[in-house]
PyMOL Python script that loads the backbone (N, CA, C, O; Angstrom):
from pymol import cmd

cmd.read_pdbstr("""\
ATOM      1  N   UNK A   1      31.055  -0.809  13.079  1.00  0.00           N
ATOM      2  CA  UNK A   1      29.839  -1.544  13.362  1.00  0.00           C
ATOM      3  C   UNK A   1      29.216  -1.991  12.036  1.00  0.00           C
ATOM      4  O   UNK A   1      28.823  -1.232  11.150  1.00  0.00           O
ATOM      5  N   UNK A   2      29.189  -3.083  12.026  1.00  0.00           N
ATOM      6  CA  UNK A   2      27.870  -3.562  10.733  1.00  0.00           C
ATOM      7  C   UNK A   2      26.948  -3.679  10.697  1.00  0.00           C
ATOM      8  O   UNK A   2      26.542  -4.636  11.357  1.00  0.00           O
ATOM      9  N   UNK A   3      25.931  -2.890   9.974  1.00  0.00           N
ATOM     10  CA  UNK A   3      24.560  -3.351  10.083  1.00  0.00           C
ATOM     11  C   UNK A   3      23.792  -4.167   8.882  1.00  0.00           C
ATOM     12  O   UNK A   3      23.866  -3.903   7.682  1.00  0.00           O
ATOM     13  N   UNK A   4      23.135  -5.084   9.413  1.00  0.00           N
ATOM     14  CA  UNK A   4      22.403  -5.601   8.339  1.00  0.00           C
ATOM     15  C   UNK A   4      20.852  -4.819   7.849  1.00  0.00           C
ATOM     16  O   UNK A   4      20.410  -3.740   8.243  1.00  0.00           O
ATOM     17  N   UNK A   5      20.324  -5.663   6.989  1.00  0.00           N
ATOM     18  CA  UNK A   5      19.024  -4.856   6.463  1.00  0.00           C
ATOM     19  C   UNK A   5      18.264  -4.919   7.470  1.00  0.00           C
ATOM     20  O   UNK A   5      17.542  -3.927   7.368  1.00  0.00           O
ATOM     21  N   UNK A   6      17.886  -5.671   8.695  1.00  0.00           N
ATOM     22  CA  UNK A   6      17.056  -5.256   9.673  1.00  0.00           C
ATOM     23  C   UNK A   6      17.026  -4.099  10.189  1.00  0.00           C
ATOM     24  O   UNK A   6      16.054  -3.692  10.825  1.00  0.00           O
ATOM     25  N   UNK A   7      18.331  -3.266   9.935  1.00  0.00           N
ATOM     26  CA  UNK A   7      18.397  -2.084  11.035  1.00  0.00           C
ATOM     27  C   UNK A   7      18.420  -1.111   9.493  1.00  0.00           C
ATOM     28  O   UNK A   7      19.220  -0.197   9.295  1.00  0.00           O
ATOM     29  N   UNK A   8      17.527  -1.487   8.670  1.00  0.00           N
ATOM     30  CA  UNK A   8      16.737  -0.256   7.457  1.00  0.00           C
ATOM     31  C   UNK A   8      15.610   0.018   7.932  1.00  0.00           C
ATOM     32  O   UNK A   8      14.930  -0.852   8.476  1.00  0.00           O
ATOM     33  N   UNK A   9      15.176   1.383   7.801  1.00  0.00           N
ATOM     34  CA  UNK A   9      14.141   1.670   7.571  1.00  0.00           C
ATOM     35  C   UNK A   9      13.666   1.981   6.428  1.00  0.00           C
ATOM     36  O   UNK A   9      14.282   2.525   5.512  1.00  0.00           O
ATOM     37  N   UNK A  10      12.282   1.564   6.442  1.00  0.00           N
ATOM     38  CA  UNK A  10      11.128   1.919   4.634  1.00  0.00           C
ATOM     39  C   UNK A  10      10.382   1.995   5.220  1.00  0.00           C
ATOM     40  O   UNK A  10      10.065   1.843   6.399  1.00  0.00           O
ATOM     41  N   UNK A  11       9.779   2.444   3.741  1.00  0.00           N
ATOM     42  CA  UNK A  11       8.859   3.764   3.635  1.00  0.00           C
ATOM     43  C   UNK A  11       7.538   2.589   3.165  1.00  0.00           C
ATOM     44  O   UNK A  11       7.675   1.413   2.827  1.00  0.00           O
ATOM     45  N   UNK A  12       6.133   3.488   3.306  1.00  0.00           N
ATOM     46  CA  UNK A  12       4.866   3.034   3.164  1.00  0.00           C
ATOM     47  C   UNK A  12       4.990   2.309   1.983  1.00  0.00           C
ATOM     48  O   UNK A  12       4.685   1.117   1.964  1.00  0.00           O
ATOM     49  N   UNK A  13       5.438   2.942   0.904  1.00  0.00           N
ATOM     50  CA  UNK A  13       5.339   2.445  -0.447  1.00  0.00           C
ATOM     51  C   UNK A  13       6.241   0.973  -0.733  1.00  0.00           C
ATOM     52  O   UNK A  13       6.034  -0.082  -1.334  1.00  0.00           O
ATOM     53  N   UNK A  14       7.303   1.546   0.034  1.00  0.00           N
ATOM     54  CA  UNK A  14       8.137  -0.332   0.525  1.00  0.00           C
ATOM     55  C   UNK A  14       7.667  -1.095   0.697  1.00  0.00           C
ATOM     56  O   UNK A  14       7.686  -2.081  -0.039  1.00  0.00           O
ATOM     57  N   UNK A  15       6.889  -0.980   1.972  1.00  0.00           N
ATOM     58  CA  UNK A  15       5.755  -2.218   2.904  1.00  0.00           C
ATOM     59  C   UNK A  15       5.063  -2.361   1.715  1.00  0.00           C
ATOM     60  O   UNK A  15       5.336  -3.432   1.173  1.00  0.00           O
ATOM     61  N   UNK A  16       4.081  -1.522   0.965  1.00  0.00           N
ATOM     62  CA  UNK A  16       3.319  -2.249  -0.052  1.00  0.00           C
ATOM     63  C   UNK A  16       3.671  -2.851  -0.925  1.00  0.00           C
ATOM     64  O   UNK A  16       3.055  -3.810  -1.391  1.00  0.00           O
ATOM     65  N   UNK A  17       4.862  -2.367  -1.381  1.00  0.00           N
ATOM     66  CA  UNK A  17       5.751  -3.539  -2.725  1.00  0.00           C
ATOM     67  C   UNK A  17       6.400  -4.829  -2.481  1.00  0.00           C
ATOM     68  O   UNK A  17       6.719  -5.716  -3.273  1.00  0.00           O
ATOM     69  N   UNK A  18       6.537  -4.730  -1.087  1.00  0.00           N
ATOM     70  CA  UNK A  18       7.072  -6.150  -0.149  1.00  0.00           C
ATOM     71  C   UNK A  18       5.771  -6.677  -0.527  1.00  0.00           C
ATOM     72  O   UNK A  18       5.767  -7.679  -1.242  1.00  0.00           O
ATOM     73  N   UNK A  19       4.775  -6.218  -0.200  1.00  0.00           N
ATOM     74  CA  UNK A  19       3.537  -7.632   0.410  1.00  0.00           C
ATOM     75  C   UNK A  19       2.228  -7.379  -0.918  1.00  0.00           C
ATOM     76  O   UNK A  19       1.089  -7.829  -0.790  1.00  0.00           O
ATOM     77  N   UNK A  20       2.590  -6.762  -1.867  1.00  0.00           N
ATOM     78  CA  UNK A  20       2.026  -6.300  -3.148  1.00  0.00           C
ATOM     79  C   UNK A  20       0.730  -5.982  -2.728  1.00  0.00           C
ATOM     80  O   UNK A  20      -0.180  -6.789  -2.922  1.00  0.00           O
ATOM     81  N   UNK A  21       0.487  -4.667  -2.053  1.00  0.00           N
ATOM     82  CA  UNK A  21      -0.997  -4.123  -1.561  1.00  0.00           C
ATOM     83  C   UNK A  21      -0.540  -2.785  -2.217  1.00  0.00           C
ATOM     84  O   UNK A  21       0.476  -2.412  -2.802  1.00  0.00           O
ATOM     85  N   UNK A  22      -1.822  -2.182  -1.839  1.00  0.00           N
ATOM     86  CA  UNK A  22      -1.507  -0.847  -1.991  1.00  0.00           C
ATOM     87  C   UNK A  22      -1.097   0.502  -0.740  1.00  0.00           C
ATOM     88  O   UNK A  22      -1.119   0.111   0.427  1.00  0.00           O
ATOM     89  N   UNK A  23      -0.888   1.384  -0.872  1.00  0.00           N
ATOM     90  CA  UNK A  23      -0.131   1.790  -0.145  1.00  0.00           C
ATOM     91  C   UNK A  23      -1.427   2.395   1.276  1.00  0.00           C
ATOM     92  O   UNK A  23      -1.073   2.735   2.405  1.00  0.00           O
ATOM     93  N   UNK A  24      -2.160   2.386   1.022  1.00  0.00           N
ATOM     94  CA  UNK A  24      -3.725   2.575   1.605  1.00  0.00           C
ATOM     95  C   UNK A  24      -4.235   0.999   2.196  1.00  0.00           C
ATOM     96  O   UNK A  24      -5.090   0.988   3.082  1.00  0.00           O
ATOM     97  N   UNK A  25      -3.713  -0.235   1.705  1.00  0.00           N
ATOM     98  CA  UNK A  25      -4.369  -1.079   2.692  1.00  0.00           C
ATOM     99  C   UNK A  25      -3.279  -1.268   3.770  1.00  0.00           C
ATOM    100  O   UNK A  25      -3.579  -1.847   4.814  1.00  0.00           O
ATOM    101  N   UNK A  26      -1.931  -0.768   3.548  1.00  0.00           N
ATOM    102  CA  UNK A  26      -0.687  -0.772   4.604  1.00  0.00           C
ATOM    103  C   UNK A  26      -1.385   0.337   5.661  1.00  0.00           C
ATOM    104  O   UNK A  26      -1.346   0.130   6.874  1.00  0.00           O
ATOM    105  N   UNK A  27      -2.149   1.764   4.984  1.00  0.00           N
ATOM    106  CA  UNK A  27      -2.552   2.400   5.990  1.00  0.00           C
ATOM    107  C   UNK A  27      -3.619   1.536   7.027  1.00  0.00           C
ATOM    108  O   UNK A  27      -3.506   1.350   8.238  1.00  0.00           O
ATOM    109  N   UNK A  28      -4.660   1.097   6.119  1.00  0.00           N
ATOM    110  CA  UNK A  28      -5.751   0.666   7.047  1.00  0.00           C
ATOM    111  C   UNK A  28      -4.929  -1.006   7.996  1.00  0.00           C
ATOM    112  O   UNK A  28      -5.403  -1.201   9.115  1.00  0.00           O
ATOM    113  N   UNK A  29      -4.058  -1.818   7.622  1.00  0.00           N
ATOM    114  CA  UNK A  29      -3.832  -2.514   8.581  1.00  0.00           C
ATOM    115  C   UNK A  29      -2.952  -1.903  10.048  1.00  0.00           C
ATOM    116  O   UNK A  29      -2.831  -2.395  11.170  1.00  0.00           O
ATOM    117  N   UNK A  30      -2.437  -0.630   9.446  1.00  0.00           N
ATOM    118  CA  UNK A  30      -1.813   0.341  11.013  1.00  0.00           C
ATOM    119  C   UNK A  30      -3.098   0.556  12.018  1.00  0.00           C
ATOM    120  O   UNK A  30      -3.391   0.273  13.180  1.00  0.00           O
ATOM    121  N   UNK A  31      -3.592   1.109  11.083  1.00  0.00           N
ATOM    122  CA  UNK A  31      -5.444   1.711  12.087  1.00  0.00           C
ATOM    123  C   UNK A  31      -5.658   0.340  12.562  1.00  0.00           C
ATOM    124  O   UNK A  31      -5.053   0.237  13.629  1.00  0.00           O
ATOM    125  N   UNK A  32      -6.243  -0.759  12.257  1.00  0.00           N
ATOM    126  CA  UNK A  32      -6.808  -1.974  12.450  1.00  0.00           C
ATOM    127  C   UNK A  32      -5.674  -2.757  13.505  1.00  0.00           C
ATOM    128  O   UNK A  32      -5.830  -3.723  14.251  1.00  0.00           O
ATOM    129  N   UNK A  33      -4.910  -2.214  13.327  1.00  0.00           N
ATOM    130  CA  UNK A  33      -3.805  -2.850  14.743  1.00  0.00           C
ATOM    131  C   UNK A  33      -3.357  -4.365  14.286  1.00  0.00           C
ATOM    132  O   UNK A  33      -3.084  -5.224  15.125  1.00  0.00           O
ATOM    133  N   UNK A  34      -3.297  -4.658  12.557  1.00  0.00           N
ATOM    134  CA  UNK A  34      -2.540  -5.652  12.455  1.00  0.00           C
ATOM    135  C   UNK A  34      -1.346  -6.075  11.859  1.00  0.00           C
ATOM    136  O   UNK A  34      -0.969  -7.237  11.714  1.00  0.00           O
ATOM    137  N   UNK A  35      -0.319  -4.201  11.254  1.00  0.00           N
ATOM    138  CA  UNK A  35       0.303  -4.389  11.179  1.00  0.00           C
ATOM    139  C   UNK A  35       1.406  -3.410  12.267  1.00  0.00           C
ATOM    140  O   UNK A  35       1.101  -2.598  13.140  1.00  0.00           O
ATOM    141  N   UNK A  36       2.616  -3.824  11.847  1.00  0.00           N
ATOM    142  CA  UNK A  36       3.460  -3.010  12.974  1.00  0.00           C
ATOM    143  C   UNK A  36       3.332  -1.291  12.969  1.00  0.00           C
ATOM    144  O   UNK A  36       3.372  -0.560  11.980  1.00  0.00           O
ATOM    145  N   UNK A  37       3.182  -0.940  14.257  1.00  0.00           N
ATOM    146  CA  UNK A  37       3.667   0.602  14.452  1.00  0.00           C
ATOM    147  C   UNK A  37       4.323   1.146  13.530  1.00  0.00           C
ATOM    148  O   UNK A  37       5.406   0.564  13.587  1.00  0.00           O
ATOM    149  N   UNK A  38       4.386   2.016  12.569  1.00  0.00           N
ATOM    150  CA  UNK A  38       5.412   2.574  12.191  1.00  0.00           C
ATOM    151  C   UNK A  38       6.214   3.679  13.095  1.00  0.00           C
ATOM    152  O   UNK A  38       5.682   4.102  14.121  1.00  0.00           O
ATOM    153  N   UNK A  39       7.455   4.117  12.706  1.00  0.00           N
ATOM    154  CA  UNK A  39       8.322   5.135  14.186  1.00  0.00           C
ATOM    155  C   UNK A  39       8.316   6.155  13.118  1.00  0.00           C
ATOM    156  O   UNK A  39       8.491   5.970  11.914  1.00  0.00           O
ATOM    157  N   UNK A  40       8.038   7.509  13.885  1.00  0.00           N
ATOM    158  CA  UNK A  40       8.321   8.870  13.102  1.00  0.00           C
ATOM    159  C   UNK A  40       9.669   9.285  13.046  1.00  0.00           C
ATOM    160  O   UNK A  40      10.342   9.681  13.998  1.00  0.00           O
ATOM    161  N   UNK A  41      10.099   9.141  11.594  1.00  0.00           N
ATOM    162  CA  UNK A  41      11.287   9.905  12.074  1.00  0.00           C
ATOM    163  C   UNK A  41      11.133  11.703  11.323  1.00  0.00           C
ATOM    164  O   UNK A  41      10.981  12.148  10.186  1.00  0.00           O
ATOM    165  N   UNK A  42      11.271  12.263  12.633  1.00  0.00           N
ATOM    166  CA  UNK A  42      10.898  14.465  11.717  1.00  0.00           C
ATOM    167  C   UNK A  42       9.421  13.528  11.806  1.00  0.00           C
ATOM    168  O   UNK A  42       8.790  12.835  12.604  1.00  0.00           O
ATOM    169  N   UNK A  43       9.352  14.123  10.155  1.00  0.00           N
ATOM    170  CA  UNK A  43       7.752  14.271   9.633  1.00  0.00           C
ATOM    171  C   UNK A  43       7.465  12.834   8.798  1.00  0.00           C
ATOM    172  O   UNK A  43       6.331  12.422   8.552  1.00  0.00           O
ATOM    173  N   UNK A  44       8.628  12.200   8.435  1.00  0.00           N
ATOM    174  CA  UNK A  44       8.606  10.630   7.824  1.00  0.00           C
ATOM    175  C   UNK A  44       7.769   9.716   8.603  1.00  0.00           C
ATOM    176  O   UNK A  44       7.686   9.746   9.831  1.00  0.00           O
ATOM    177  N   UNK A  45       7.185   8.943   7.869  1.00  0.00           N
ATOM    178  CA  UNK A  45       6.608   7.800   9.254  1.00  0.00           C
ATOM    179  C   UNK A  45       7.726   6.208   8.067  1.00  0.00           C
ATOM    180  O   UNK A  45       7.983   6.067   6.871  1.00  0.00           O
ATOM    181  N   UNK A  46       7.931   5.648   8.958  1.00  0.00           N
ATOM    182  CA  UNK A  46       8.961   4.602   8.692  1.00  0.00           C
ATOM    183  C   UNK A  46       8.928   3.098   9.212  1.00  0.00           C
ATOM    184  O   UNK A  46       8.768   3.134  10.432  1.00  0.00           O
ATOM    185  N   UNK A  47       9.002   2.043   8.837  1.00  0.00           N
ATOM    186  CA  UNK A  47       8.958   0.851   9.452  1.00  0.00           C
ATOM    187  C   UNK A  47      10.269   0.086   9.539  1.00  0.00           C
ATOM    188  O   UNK A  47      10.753  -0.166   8.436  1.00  0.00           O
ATOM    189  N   UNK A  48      10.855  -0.278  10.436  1.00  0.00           N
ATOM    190  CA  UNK A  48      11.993  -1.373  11.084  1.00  0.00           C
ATOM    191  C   UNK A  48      11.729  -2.107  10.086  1.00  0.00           C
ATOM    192  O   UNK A  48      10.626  -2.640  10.217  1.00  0.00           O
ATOM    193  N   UNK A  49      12.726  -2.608   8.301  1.00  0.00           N
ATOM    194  CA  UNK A  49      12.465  -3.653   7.979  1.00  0.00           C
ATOM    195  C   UNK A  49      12.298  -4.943   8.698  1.00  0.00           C
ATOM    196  O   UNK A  49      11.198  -5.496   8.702  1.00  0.00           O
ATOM    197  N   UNK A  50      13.457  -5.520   9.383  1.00  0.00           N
ATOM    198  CA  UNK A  50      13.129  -6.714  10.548  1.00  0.00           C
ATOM    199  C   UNK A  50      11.782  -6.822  10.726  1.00  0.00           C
ATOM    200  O   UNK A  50      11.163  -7.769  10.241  1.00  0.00           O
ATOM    201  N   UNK A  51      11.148  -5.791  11.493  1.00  0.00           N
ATOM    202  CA  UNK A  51      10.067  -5.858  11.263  1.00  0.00           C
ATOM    203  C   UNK A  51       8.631  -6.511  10.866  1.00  0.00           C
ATOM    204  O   UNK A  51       7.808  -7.353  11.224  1.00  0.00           O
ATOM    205  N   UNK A  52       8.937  -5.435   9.782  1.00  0.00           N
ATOM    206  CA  UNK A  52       8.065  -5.563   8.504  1.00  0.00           C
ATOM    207  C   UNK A  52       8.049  -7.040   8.031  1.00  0.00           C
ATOM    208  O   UNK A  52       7.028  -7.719   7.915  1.00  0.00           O
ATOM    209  N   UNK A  53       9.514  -7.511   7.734  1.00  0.00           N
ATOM    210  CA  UNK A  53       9.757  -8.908   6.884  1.00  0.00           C
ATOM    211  C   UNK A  53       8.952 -10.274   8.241  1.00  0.00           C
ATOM    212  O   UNK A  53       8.516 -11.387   7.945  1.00  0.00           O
ATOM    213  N   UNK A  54       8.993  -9.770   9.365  1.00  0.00           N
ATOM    214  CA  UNK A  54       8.292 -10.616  10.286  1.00  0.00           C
ATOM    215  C   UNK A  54       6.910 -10.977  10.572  1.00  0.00           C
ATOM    216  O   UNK A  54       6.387 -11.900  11.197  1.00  0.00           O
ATOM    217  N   UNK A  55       6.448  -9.906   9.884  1.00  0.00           N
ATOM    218  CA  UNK A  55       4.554  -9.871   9.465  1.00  0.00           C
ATOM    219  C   UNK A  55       4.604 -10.354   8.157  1.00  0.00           C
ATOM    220  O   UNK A  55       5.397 -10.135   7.241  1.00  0.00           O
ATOM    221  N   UNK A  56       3.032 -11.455   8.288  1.00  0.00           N
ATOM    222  CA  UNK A  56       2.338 -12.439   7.528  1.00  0.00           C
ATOM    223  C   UNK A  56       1.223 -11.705   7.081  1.00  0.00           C
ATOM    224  O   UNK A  56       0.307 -11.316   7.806  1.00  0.00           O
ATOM    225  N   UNK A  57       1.303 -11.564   6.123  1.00  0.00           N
ATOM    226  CA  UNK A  57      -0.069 -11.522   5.709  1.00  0.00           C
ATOM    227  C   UNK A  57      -1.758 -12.382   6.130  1.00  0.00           C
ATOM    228  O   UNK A  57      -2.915 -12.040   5.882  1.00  0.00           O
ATOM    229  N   UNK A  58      -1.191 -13.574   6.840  1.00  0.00           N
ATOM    230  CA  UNK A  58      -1.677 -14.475   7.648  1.00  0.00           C
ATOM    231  C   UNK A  58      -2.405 -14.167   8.507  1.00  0.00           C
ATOM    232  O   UNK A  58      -3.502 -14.677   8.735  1.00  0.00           O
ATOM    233  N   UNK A  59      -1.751 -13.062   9.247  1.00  0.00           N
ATOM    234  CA  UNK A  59      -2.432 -12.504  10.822  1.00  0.00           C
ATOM    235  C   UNK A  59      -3.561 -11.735  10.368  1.00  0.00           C
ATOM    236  O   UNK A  59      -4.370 -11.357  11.215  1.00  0.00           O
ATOM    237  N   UNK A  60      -3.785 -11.363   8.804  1.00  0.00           N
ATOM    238  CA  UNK A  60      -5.066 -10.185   8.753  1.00  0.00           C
ATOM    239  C   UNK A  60      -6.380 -11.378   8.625  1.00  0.00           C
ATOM    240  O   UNK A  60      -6.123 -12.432   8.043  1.00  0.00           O
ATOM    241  N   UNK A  61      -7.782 -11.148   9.196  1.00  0.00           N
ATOM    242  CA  UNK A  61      -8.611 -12.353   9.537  1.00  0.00           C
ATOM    243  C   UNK A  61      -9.540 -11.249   8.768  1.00  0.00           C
ATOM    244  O   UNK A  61     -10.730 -11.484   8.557  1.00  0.00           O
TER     245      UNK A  61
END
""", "prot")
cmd.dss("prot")
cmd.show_as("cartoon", "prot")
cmd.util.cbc("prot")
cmd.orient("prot")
């Protein structure tokens, strides 16, 4: 089976270096419901790159 980078998961500090925030405004757009769910994996919390790369910075008002 091949997988591409959609089927990666990253970490908080990822999402913020993707979209150059800090790793605390990735928290507050989870709370605020404008960025994606992250999935727990154990005790990790993790985001579906696919995802991630599919959110705009656009959608935060």
């Amino acid at each position: 089976m091949i997988f591409d980078d959609g089927d990666k998961y990253v970490t908080t500090r990822e999402c913020a270096q993707l979209f150059n925030v800090s790793t605390t405004t990735i928290r507050n757009w989870v709370i605020r419901g404008v960025f994606p769910q992250p999935y727990k994996l154990g005790k990790s919390v993790r985001w579906r790159k696919k995802e991630v790369l599919a959110f705009t910075p656009k959608e935060i008002s």
